[in-house]
N, C-alpha and C positions, 0 to 999 in steps of 0.2 A: 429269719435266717434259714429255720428249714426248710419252708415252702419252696424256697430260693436253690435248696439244692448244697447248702452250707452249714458247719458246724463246728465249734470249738470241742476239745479234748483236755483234759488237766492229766497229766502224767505223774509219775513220782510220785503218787502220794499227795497229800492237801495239808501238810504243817512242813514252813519256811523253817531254816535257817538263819533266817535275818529279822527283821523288826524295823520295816518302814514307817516311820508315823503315819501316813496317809493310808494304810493298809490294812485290812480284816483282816486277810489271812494269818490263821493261828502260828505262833512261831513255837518252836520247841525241839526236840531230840524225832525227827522224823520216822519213819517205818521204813522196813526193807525193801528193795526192790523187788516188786512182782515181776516175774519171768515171762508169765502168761499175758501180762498186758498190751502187746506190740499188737499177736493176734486177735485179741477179744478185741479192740479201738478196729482194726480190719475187718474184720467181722463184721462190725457195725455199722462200719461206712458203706461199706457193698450192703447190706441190708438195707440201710438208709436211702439209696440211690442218691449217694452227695458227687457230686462234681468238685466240691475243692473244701478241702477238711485242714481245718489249724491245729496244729499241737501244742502246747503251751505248757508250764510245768513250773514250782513253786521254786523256790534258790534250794540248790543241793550242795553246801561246802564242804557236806562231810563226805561225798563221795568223790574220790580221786580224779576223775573226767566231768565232775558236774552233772553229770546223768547223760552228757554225749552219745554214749553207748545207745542207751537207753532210745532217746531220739532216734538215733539212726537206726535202731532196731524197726522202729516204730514207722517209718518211712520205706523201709521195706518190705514189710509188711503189706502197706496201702498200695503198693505200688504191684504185691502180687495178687491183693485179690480184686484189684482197682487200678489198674493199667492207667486210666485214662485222667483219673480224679487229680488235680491239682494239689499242692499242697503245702501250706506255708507252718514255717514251723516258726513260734515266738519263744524266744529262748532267754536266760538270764546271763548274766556277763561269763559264767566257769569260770571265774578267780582272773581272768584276762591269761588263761593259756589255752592258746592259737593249737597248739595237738591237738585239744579236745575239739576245737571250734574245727579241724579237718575231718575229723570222725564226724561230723555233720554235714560240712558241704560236699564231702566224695560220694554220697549219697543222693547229691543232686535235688534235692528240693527246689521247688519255683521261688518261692522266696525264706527268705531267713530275716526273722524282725526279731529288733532286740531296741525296745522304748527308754530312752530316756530318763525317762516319769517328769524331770520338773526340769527349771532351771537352771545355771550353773551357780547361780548365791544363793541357789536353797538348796541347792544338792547335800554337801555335807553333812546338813543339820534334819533334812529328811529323809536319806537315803543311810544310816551308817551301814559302815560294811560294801559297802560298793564305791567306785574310783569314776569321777564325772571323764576324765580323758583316757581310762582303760576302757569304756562305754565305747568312746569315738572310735577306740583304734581299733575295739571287734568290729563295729561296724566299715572302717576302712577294708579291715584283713578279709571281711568275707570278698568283697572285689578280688582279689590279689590272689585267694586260693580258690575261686572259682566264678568268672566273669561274666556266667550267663546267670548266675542265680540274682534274684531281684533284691535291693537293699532296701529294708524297712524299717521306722521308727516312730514314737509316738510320744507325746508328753502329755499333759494336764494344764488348765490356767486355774485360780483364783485364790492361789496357796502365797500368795505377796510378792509373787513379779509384775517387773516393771516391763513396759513397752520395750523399752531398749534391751531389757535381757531375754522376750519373746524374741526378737530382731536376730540376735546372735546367737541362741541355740538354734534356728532355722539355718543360719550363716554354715552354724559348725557342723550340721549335720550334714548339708548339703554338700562340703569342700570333703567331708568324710563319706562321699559315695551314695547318703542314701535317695534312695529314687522315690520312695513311696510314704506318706505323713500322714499322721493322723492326730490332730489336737483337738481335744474334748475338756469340758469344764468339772474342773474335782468338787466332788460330793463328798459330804463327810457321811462316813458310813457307820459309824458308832462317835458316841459323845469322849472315847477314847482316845480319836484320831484327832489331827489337827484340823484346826477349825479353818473354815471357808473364809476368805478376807474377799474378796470380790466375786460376784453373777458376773458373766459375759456377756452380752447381748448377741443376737443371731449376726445382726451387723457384722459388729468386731469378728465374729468369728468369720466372717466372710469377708471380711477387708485380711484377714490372718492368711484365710487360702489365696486369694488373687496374690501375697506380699509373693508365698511360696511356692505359686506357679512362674511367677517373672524373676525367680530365682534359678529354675529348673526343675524342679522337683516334678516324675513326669503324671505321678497323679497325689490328689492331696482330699483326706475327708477334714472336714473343720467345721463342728458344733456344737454346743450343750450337752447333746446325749451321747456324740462321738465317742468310741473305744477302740483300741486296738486293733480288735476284728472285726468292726464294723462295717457290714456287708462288703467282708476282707474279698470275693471272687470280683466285686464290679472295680473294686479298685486294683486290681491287676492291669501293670500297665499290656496293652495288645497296642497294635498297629494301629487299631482306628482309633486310639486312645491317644495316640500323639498330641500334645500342645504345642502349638508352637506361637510365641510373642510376636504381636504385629504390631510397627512401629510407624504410624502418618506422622514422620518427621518433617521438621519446618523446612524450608529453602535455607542453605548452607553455601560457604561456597569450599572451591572447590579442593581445598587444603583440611579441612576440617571433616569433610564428605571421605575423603578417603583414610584420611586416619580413624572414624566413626565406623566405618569396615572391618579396620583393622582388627582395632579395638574389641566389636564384637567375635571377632575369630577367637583372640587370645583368650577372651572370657569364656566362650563356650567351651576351645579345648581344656580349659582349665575346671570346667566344671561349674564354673562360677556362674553362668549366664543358661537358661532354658534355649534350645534352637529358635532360631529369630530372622524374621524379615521384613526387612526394611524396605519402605518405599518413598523416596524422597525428591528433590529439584536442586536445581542449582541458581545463587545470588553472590555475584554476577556467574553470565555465561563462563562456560571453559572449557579450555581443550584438555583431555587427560593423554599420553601415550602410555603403550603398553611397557612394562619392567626391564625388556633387551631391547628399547627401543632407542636413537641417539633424538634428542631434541631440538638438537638445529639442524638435524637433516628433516625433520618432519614438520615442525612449524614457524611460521613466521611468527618472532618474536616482535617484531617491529610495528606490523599490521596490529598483534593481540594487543601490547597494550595499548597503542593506537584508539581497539574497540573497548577498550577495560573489558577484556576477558582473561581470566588468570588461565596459568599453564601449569599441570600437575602430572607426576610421573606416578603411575599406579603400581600397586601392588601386584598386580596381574600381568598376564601379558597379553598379547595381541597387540592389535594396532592402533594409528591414535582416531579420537572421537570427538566429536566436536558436541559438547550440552551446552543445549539454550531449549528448545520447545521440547522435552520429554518429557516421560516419567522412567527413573532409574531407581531398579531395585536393588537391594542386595540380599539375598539371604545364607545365612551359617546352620549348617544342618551336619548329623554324623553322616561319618561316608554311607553305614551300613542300609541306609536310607535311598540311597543312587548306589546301590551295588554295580560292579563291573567295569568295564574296562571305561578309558576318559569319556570316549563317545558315548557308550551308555547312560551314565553322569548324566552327562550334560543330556540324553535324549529325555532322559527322565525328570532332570530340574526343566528343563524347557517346557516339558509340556503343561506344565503349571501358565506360562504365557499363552502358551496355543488354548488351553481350554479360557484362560483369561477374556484372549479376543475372538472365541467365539460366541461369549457371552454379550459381546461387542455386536456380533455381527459378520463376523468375519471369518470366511476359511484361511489358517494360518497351517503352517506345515514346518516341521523343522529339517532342516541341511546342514548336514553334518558340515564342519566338527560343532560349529558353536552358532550358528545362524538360524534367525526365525523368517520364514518366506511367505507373502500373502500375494497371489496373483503371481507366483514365480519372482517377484523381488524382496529386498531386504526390509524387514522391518524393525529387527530386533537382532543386535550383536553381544555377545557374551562371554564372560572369561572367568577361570579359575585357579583357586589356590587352594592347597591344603596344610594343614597342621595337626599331627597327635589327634588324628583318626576326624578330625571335621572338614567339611567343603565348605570354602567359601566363594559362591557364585555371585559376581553382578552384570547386572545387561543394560539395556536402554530398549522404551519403548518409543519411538517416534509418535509424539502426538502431531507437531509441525514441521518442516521443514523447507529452511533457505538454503537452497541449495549453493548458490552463487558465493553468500557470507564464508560457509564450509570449507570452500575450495580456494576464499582469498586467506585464509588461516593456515590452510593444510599446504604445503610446500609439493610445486611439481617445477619439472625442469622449465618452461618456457612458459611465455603467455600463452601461445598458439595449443599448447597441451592441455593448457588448462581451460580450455573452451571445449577441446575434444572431449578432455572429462569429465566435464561441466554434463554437455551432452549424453553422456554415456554412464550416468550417475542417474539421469534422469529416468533413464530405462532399467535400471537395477535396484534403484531404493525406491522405498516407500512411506508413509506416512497414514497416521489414523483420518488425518483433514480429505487427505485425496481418494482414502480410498471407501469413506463413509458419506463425501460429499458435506462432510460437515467440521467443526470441528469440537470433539468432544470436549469436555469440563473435565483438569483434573482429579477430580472428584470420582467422576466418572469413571476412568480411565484405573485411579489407584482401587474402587470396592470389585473392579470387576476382575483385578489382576487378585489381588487377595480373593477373592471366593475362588479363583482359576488354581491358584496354589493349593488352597485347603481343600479341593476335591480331588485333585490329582495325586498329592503327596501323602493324600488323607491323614490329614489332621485338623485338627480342633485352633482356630486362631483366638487368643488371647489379644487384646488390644491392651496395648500400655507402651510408656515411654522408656528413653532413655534413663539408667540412674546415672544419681549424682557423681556415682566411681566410676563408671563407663566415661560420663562426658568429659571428668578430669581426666582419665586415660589417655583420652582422645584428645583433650586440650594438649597433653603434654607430648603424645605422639604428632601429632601437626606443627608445633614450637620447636623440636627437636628435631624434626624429620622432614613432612612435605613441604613444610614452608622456606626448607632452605636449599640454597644453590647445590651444595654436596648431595644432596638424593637427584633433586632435578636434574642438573649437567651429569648424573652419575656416570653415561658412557660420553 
């Protein structure tokens, strides 16, 4: 850690208040506050040449702020004689009063951790003195009195949790704001403490962090020797530290594909879901039109099911679309990610497709507001929505296209017109088959768009699927919604 440019600090004194079983730290009638300590801890860091310094401190109940003060003294300090040095402070619950917890984040520290330690069916019995859902709600409350600072947390395994109660402290922390985990395996550190009931294996501890990354959590350490601070600067989330879940979902059709959109919006605005993009097909074909769209002015209904292509009214807007040979993506991401106004958005999610199909082979250019152009024609159309701060973008990438099928689907005034635009389609879209001379493998098509996104958007892709609460989501959004005549006819 200090080679690294990092270091932990103990605050307050080294005898608790409390008596964790799993805990050396001495407990008893503490010592007084040193006055001097903010400076000398500053002092040290600028001598040290640390870049990102943790503060941490034993339980204070017997003083009125919990040692609050004290912290935030101590972050001023670093901050005057170390401008630049990062600084995460790991703090104990303060009796779960939120004044003291503001005397800490007005202070602005990069992140504020406050661990867990165990389970919630071992909490009681190993934590006395501390409240398992006053834990959650300091950690909710740091968001709420100050939204740039980063949410941190950490617990222990091998104290006699179960898988299913790993599962749900992950759940709870995560619906409680925090961004940053770290789970490591308890060691009994005197023959005092309680004793070890399970070793973890590096595995499990690595199937722990994948659980907690397709939860959203935006960075996660998970090991044996794992601790709190463990090489606490690399796990600072930055921009190029983005996750984002990448989903090679099956061919769907076309009722199920757009509530599976949905679905992932609602999750990510809620916290519940990591930023995710999806890359999928459709079974059968279908036409989607956009959300102010009328559906018997725009398709034949008579011809579609004719072809058994379903007809579905999107969440989005724009106009209608005829899927059969693409590849359609979606991805849900925060807005602060595509800052600016709509067309920046979108010029910015877009280029994840443009670097996509250069990877392809191909010069691709985006035209505002929502179009991808390769040789001055279409090749990729796009639309969005948003909810409680997230974009949800999807497009199409033409890998084929029948032009002729398109245009007996899509509603125009007369035959005679529909030849004219038959023609005049031919000159403005495009296709990966026409314009590569060949036609690519979806295969192909889906690894070159995902590497095009995670260098443009930079981020880190995560491969994994749908869960099981997503896809009931989705099940029950599609049953209730796109599957029936009241959304479809909706104008």
């Amino acid at each position: 850690c200090f080679s690294g440019g990092t270091a932990t600090f103990l605050i307050l004194g080294n005898t608790c208040t409390r008596h964790c079983l799993y805990c050396n730290v001495r407990s008893g009638i503490p010592e007084r506050i040193d006055p001097s300590e903010p400076e000398r801890i500053a002092i040290a860091v600028k001598s040290m040449g640390l870049k990102y310094a943790v503060i941490t401190s034993v339980t204070r109940d017997d003083l009125e702020d919990g040692g609050a003060s004290q912290f935030a003294a101590t972050i001023r300090a670093i901050r005057k004689y170390s401008p630049n040095c990062k600084i995460e402070v790991l703090i104990p619950d303060l009796k779960g009063d939120f004044e003291s917890l503001r005397i800490i984040t007005r202070e602005n520290p990069d992140v504020v951790s406050h661990n867990i330690e165990v389970s919630e069916n071992l909490f009681r019995r190993m934590r006395p003195g501390a409240n398992f859902n006053r834990s959650l709600q300091l950690l909710r409350k740091v968001r709420e009195l100050n939204p740039k600072i980063k949410v941190k947390s950490g617990f222990m395994l091998g104290l006699g949790e179960r898988k299913r109660d790993i599962i749900a402290i992950m759940k709870k922390l995560r619906d409680s704001g925090c961004q940053i985990l770290t789970i490591g395996q308890y060691l009994r550190p005197s023959r005092a403490n309680a004793p070890v009931r399970r070793y973890y294996t590096p595995r499990e501890f690595e199937s722990l962090r994948r659980a907690a990354i397709s939860m959203g959590f935006e960075a996660v350490a998970s090991g044996p020797l794992v601790r709190s601070s463990y090489r606490a600067d690399e796990y600072y989330p930055s921009e190029s530290a983005r996750n984002v879940r990448v989903i090679f979902d099956t061919p769907r059709d076309a009722f199920l594909n757009m509530a599976i959109d949905e679905a992932l919006l609602q999750e990510c605005s809620f916290k519940r879901a990591m930023p995710t993009l999806r890359l999928y097909s459709w079974n059968p074909p279908a036409v989607s039109i956009g959300f102010f769209q009328r559906i018997r002015e725009e398709v034949d209904l008579k011809r579609a099911k004719s072809l058994g292509v379903d007809v579905v009214r999107r969440y989005t807007g724009g106009g209608a679309v005829f899927h059969e040979m693409e590849l359609t993506y979606s991805i849900v991401i925060p807005e602060d990610w595509a800052p600016g106004s709509i067309t920046s958005s979108y010029r910015k999610i877009c280029s994840g497709i443009v670097r996509g199909l250069s990877l392809l082979g191909l010069r691709a250019e985006f035209s505002p507001i929502n179009d991808i152009l390769v040789n001055g024609r279409k090749i990729s159309g796009n639309a969005q929505t948003r909810r409680n701060g997230f974009i949800l973008q999807h497009g199409t990438i033409l890998i084929g296209l029948d032009a002729e099928k398109m245009f007996s689907l899509l509603k125009v005034p007369s035959e005679k017109l529909r030849g004219k635009m038959l023609n005049e389609a031919m000159g403005r879209v495009t296709c990966l088959e026409w314009e590569l001379g060949r036609k690519p493998s979806l295969k192909e098509v889906r690894e070159a768009i995902k590497i095009g996104f995670s260098e443009a958007l930079k981020f880190q892709p995560v491969r994994d699927g749908l869960t099981q609460s997503e896809l009931k989501l989705a099940e029950g959004l599609a049953s209730r919604k796109y599957r029936t005549k009241r959304w479809n006819f909706l104008r």
